[in-house]
N, C-alpha and C positions, 0 to 999 in steps of 0.2 A: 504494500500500500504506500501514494505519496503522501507526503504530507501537502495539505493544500495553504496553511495558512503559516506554518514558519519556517523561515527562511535559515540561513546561516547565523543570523543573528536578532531573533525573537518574528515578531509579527512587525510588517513594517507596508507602509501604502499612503497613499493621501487620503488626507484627512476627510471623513465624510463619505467616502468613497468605501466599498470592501477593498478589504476585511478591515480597513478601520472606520469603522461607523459604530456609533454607541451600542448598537444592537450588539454587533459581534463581538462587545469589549463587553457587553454583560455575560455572554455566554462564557465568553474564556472564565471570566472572575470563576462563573458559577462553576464552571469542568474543572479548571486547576486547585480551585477549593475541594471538591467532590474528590479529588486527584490525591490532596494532602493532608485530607480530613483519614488520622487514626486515632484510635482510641475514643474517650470518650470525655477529654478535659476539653477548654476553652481553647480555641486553636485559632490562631490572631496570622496577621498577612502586615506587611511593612509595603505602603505604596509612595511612591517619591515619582517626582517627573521635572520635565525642564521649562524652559518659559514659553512652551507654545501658547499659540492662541485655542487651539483644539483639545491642550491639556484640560478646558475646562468644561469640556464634552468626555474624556474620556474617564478622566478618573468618576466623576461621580458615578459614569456607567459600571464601570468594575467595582465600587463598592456597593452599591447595590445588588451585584453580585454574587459578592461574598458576603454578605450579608444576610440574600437569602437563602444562601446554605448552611448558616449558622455558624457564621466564623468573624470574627472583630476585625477591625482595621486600622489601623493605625496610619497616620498620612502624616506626610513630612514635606510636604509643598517640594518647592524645585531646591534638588538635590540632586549632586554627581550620583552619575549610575554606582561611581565604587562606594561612596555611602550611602545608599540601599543595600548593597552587598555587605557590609558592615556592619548596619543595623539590624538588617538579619537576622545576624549570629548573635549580636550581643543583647537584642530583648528575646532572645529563644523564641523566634515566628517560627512559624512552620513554613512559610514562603517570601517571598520580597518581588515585587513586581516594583521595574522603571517605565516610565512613561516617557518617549523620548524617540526620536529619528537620530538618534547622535548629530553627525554633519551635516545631515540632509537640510535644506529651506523650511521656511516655517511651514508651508502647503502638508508636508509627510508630517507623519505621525507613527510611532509602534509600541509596543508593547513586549518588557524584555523582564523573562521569571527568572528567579533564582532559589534553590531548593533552602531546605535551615541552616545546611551549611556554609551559605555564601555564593556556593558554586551554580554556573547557569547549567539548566537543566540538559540533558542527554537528549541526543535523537529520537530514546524511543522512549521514555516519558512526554517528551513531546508528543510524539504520536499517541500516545493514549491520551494525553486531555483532546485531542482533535476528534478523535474516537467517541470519547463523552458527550462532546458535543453535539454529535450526528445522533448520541443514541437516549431522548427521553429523558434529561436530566430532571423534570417536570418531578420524577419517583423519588428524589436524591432533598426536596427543597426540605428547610429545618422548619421542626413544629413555631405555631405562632412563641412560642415561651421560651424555643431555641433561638430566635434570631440574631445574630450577631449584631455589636455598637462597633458606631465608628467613633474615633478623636482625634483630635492633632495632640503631636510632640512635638511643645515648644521648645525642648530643647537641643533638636535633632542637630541645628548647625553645631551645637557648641561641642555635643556629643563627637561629631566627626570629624571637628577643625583639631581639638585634645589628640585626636587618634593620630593622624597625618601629623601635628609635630612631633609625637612620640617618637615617629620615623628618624627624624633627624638626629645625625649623632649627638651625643650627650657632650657636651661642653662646646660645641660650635655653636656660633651666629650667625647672621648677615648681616652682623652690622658692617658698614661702609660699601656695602653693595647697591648700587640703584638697579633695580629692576623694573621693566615694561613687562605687563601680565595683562594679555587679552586673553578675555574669559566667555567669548564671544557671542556675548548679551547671553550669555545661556545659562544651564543650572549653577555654575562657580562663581557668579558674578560678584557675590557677597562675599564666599568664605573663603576663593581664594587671596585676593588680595589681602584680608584679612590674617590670614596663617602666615605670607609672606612678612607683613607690617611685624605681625606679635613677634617673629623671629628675627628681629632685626634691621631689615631691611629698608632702603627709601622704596615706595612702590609707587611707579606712575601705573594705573590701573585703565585699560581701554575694553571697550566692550561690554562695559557692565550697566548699561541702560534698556536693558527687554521693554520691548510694550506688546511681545508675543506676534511679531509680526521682522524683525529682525535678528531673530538666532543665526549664527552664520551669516549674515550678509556682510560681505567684504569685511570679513573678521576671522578670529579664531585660524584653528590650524589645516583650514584648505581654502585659505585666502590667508596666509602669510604676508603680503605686503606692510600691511596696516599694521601690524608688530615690529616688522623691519624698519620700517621710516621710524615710528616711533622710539626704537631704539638708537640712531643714528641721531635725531634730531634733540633726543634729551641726552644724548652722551651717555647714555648706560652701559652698565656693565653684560647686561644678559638680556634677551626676552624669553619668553615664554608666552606659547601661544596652545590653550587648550581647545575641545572642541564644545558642542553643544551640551551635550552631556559629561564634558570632564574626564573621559577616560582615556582619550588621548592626548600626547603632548609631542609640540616641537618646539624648537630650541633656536634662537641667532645667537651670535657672539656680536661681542663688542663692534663689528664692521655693517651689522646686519645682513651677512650671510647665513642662511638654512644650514641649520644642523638636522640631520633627519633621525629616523627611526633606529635605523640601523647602526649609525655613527653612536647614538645615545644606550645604544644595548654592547655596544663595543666596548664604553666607558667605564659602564659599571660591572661588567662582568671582566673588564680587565684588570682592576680595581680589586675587586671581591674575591679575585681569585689569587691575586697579591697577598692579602690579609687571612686567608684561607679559608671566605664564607661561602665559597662560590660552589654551589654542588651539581653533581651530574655530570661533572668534566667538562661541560661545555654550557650551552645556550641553546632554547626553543624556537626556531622563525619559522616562515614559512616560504613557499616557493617565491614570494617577490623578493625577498631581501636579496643584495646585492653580491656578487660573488665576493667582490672585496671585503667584505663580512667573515666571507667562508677562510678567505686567503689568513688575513688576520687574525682571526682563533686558532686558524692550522697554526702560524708562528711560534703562539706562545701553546701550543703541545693541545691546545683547544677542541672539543669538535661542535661544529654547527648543524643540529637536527632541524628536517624541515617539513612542515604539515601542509596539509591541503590549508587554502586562506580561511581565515575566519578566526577571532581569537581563542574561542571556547575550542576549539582542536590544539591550539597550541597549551593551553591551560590542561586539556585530556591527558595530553601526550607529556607533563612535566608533573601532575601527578603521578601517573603510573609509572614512571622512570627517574622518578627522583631528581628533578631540575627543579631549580628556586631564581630565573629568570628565565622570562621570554618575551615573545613580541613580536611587532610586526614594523614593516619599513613607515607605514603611516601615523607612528607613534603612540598606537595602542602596546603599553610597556606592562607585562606582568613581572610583580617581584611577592614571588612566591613567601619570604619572612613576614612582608607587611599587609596582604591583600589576597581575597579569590578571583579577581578580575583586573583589571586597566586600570590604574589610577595615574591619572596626566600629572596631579599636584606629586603624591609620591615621588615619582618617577623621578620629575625635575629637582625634588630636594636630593634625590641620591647626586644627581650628578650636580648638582651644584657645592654638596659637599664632597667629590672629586676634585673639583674645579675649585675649590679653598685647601684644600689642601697642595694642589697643586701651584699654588703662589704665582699661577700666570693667568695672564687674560685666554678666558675662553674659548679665542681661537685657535689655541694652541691644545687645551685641555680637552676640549669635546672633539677634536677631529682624528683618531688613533690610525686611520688607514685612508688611500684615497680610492674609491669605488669605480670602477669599472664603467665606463660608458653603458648608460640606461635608458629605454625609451620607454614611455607608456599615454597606448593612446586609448580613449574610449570611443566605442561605435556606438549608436541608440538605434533599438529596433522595438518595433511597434508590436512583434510576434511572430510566431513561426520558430522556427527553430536555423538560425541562417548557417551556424558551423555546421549541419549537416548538408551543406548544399555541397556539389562535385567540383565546383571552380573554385571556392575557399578551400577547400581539403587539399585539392591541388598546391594553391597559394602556401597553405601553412606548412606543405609536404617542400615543396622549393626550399621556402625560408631554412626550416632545421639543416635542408643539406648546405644550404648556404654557410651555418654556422660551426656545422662539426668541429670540435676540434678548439675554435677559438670564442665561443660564448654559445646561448641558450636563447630560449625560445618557450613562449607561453600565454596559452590566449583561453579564456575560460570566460563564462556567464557572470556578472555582480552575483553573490546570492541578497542582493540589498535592493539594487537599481535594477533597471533594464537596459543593460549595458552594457557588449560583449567588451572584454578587458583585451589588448592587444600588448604584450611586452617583449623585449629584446633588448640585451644587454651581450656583450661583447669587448674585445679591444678594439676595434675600428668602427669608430663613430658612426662613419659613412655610410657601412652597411649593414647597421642595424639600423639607420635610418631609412634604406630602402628596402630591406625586407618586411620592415613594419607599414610602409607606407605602402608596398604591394597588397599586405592580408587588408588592410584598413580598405582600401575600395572595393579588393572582392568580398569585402560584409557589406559593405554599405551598398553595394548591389545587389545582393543578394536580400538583403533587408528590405531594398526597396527604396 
């Protein structure tokens, strides 16, 4: 069976639209409740989400939800997805629902579980609450006397901002540091700047004006610009640039140059493994990260494991084998000691305290390898399935033999967007700029 409603990374659509429309955000409530309902005590759900305009459609659907399966709720307004994940554990829910398109425009909306212990749910738990929902939940709903309350927790930011500087080593600052923190208009908007300020630092803070209609717009970290100027134009030492939901991060240095994913999982796992916290022998990525990644862990006796995309496979894959970082080239950064998912604020305090320890400017501190010539292009397709067509397969059959030998090749589905991914990385620029630019029209022909 597929699953029809999640994706790689929860339920995700625009808003209004299936599958996210209130109706189908009540149903999940009621099936994921039905799902994590054992025994026979008070079994409460942690919901948090970020500054959509649509967040105030969807949450009250899903608590309604759980509601009326007799389960409490607990809400904690716009909060990083990795503080739901947090919260979680530490009020002992039985589940934790984000409200949240991560990067996506404000138009998207999704819905993103995670079980009591933090961790976002399996494939095939997934599939059984999709299951529930197909089958009568109408049998499952809680007597009038069981019905579950909802409340807020007002003290959920202060809860989470305590936990995140906990992360920071014990006798460091930032004091004399200025720091630019776009938090781009989205769930960090308060508490990151704030964790920065308490620990130190000066913080010119950008992005932190939501009116639910500009998360991501020409902010945060897939619109990098607006962190870089900002960081040149105040003279700072660092930016940081998170995304809608806080679970990713990137990085400038002092020139306003992009420090990426990959560069920032370099840092602290060469670091960590210096001091001897670093476990698993190496680090979790996935097929985008850059070979220079690879090359640079090989140096230091390192190795680099790589999952299919999506963070919850790189998180599967560093439980079950014992790694305590991972991540992705888009700076969704897992660190296994501090967190069960992405935390962008985390992230950036490990390598900033790399980067104080290392007594130089940033550019020198966050950049350990230089990466390989990369290309990545997106296609949009309206449907159909266009990599199965015979001129693409062709196209992408060319390209590899093109590369043999001197780089790779890699073209897959978004599980987020609708958006074949087109990548190519190599040593010669030139021709992995025209083997990508070959696949890229035979999709977009083939798409239509």
């Amino acid at each position: 069976m597929n699953r029809k409603l999640f994706g790689t990374d929860g339920i995700r659509g625009t808003a209004n639209t299936e599958p996210m429309t209130a109706e189908t955000a009540l149903k999940v409530g009621m099936a994921a409740a039905a799902h994590f309902t054992r025994g026979d005590h008070r079994h409460r759900v942690v919901i948090g989400k970020d500054t959509r305009l649509s967040g105030y459609m969807i949450e009250p659907a899903l608590t309604a939800g759980f509601v009326s399966m007799g389960m409490d709720v607990i809400l904690v307004g716009p909060m990083p997805t990795p503080a739901v994940a947090m919260l979680t554990r530490s009020l002992r829910a039985d589940l934790g629902v984000m409200i949240s398109a991560s990067h996506n425009p404000f138009g998207d909306n999704g819905i993103k579980l995670f079980g009591p212990d933090g961790f976002k749910l399996s494939d095939a738990a997934e599939m059984e609450i999709e299951e529930r929902i197909d089958n009568h939940l109408e049998h499952d709903l809680a007597h009038p006397r069981r019905l579950g309350r909802a409340r807020r927790l007002d003290d959920a930011q202060g809860r989470y901002s305590e936990h995140v500087k906990r992360t920071f080593p014990k006798g460091q600052t930032l004091d004399g540091l200025k720091i630019v923190v776009d938090c781009a208009n989205g769930a960090a908007y308060k508490v990151a700047p704030e964790v920065l300020w308490e620990l130190g630092a000066e913080v010119i803070p950008v992005g932190v004006n939501p009116d639910g209609f500009n998360i991501n717009l020409e902010c945060g970290s897939t619109h990098t610009d607006t962190m870089r100027e900002a960081v040149v134009a105040h003279g700072a030492d660092i930016g940081i640039a998170l995304d809608g939901d806080a679970d990713r991060v990137l990085i400038s240095d002092e020139k306003g140059e992009l420090v990426d994913g990959d560069q920032l999982m370099a840092v602290v796992a060469g670091h960590w493994s210096g001091i001897g916290r670093l476990k698993g022998g190496g680090i979790v990525a996935t097929v985008m990260s850059n070979l220079g990644l690879e090359n640079y862990l090989t140096s230091l006796d390192l190795n680099l494991v790589r999952t299919q995309v999506g963070d919850r496979y790189v998180v599967e894959h560093m439980r079950q084998h014992g790694f305590n970082i991972g991540g992705e080239q888009s700076g969704h950064i897992v660190l296994g000691d501090y967190g069960s998912t992405g935390d962008g604020l985390v992230a950036a305090l490990q390598v900033l305290a790399v980067a104080i320890d290392a007594e130089g400017p940033v550019s020198e501190a966050c950049r350990p390898f230089e990466p390989l010539p990369q290309l990545l292009r997106n296609v949009s397709f309206k449907g159909g399935q266009p990599l199965d067509d015979e001129t693409v397969k062709k196209s992408i059959a060319a390209g590899e033999k093109k590369l043999i030998g001197s780089g790779r090749l890699l073209i897959r589905k978004s599980g987020t967007e609708p958006l074949i991914r087109v990548m190519a990385e190599g040593e010669d620029e030139a021709l992995i700029g025209a083997v990508v630019g070959d696949i890229v029209h035979a999709v977009e022909q083939a798409a239509g």
